[in-house]
N, C-alpha and C positions, 0 to 999 in steps of 0.2 A: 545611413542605411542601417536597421535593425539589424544583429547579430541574430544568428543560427542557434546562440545562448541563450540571448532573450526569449524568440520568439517558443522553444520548447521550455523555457523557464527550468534550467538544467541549472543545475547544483556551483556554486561557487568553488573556486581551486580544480576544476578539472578542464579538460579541454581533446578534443575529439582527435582521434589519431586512424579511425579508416569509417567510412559508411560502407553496408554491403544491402542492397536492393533483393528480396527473394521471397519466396512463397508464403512464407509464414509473415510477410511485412519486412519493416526497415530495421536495421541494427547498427546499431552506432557505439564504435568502442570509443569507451574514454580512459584517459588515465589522469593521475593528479599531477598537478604542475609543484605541487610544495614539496620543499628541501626536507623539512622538519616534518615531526607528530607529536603531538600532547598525548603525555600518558592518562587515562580517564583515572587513575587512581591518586597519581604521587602528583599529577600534573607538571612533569617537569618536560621539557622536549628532546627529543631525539634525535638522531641524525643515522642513528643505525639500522639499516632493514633486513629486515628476518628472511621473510619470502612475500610473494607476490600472488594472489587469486584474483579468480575470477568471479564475479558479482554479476549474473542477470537479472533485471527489473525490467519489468513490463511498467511501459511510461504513457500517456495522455495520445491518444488517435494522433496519427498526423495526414491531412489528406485521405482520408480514409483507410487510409491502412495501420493496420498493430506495429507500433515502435517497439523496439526492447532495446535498453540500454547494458552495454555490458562494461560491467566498470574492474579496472585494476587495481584491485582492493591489498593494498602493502599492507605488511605486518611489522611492524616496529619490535627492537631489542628497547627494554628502558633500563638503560645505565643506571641508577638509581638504586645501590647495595639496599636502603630500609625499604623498599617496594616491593611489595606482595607478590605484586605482576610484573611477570619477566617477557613476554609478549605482548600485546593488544594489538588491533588492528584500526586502520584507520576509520573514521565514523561518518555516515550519509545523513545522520541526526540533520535537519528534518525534513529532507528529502527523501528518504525511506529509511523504517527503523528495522533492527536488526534482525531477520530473519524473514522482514515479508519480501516477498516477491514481486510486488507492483509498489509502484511508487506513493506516495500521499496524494498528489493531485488527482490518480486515476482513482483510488478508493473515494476521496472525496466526488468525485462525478460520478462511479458506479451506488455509490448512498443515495444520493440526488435521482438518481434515476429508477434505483428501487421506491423511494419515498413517492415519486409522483407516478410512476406508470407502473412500476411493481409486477410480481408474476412473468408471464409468458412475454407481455406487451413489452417491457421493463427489458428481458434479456433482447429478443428481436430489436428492440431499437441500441441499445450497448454492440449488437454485434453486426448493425448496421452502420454504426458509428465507425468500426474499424475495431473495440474491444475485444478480447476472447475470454471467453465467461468461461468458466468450468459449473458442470450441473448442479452443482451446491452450494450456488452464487446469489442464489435467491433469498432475499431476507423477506420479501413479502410474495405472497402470493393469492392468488383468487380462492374465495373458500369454495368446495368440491371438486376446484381443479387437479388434475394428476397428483401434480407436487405439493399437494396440502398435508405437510406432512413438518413438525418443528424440523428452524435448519438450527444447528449446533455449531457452534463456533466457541471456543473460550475466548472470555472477555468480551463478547456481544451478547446482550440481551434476545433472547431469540424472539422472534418476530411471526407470529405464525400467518398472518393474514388481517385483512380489512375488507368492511362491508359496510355497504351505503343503503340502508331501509330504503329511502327514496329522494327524488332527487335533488327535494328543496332541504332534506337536512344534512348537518353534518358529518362528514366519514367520522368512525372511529375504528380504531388500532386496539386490537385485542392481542393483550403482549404476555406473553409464556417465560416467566425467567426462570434460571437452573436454582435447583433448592439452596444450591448454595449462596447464593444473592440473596434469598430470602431476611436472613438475619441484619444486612445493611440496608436492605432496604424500608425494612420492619423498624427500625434503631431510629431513621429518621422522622418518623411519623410520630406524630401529638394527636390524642382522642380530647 
């Protein structure tokens, strides 16, 4: 029989300690089963814990409703006198990087669904799926439509929209980057 770990494809070292059923969807706390932590700096390990947070990530539909994982994210002492860092915290590296709030599987599926259905059609079906989009989730959208307006993200190429002349030819992506990309992007090109 498949684990309840597999089948949400939940992070290695943790393991779930209550599910709570409620309006906003399922929430499932976890915490980590490991004694030690590696310090990202001196990489030596620890055994000493500083304090303990709290971590919500919004994770992959399940059943149609919004999961959010909420994880007991410990903070480690590194014993380690020539180490810079006297704290770190444990790492979800690459189940979710440090400061987003939905996990890598769901950002990879809501790409997926901006890329093929995009715009209006794109969020309706993400939040028929079970996801919760916030308005500013859109990286494509229909040209004239409301939201035709560059979305802004650092670190995303902003995306302003695509159109289809007709219907034997191919869509194209008319893509808006921030000035400051311009220089690396311009560095790689040969005339």
């Amino acid at each position: 029989m498949t684990s309840l770990k597999t089948l949400l494809q939940l992070p290695r070292g943790w393991q779930s300690s209550r599910q709570i059923t409620g309006s906003d969807g399922s929430t499932l706390h976890l915490r980590a089963t490991r004694k030690t932590a590696q310090c990202p700096e001196c990489l030596k390990r620890s055994r000493s814990v500083h304090s303990c947070r709290r971590r919500r990530i919004q994770h992959l539909p399940c059943s149609g409703q919004t999961l959010w994982l909420i994880f007991a994210v410990r903070h480690w002492y590194c014993r380690n006198p020539s180490c810079t860092r006297k704290i770190f915290a444990e790492s979800l590296v690459p189940f979710a990087d440090p400061q987003q709030q939905s996990s890598t599987l769901l950002q990879n599926m809501q790409h997926q669904l901006e890329l093929i259905a995009g715009g209006e059609a794109g969020r309706r079906a993400a939040v028929a799926s079970g996801m919760q989009i916030s308005a500013d989730r859109r990286c494509l959208s229909h040209p004239g439509s409301p939201s035709d307006r560059p979305h802004r993200r650092s670190g995303c190429p902003e995306v302003h929209g695509f159109s289809a002349p007709s219907a034997r030819s191919a869509r194209t992506l008319r893509l808006h980057f921030r000035p400051t990309t311009y220089p690396a992007i311009l560095s790689g090109l040969r005339c």
